[in-house]
C-alpha positions, 0 to 999 in steps of 0.5 A: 423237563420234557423234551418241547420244554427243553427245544423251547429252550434251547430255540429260545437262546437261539433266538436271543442269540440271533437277536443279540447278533442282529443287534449290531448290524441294525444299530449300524443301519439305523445310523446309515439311515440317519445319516440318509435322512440328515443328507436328504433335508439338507438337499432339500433344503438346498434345492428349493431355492434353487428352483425357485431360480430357476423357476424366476429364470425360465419365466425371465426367458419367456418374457424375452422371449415374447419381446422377440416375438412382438419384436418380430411381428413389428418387423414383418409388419414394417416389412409388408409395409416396406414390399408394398411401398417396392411394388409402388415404387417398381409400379412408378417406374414401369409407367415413367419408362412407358411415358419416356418411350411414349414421348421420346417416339413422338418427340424423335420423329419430329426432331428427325425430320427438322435435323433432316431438313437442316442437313438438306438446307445446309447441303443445298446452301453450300452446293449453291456457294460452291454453284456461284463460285464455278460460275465465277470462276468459268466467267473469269476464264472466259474473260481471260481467254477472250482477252487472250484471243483479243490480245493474240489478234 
């Protein structure tokens, strides 16, 4: 035997005795591996219909969601509704107010004038009683003092 043959030997029990060492590890890995591959399916398994809740969820949220939406447009509509029936309304308001002044100005004048005019016929009326009752009385001293005069005579 030559030298190459017995390197080529002596490599080639090296080598399976690599091999047999290697073995070992590799069948533990292959087992890590399996045991991977089994958790792997399992959760996919799991996993999928749990998406499809959730998938069912979110377009559950949506649909909610677009009823808020329609919801909330007939409530801007109710309101625009509701702001134009306020501008109406204050509209309404500001023309009785202008109407109230108008008529009160017009009708107060004259009611002025007819209290005034009660009031001086009334202070006229007792200032002629009060007249009349003077006069009585300063013909009734008059008459006494007469009388006095004609009875001191």
């Amino acid at each position: 035997m030559e030298i190459l043959e017995v390197a080529a030997l002596v490599a080639a029990i090296a080598f399976a005795m690599l091999v047999l060492i290697l073995t070992l590890p590799i069948l533990r890995l292959r087992h890590t591996v399996d045991a991977a591959t089994r958790m792997i399916n399992d959760l996919n398994d799991r996993a999928a219909p749990l998406l499809g809740d959730v998938n069912t969820t979110v377009r559950n949220v949506n649909t909610a969601l677009e009823q808020a939406q329609t919801t909330l447009d007939g409530v801007n509509l109710q309101l625009a509704k509701v702001d134009t029936m306020t501008t109406h309304a204050q509209n309404v308001t500001a023309n009785v107010a202008n109407l109230t002044a108008v008529v009160s100005a017009a009708a107060a004048n004259p009611l002025v004038k007819v209290a005034a005019f009660g009031y001086g016929v009334r202070r006229a009326a007792a200032a002629r009683r009060n007249a009349d009752q003077e006069r009585e009385a300063r013909d009734i001293i008059k008459q006494r003092r007469r009388a006095d005069k004609r009875a001191n005579r």
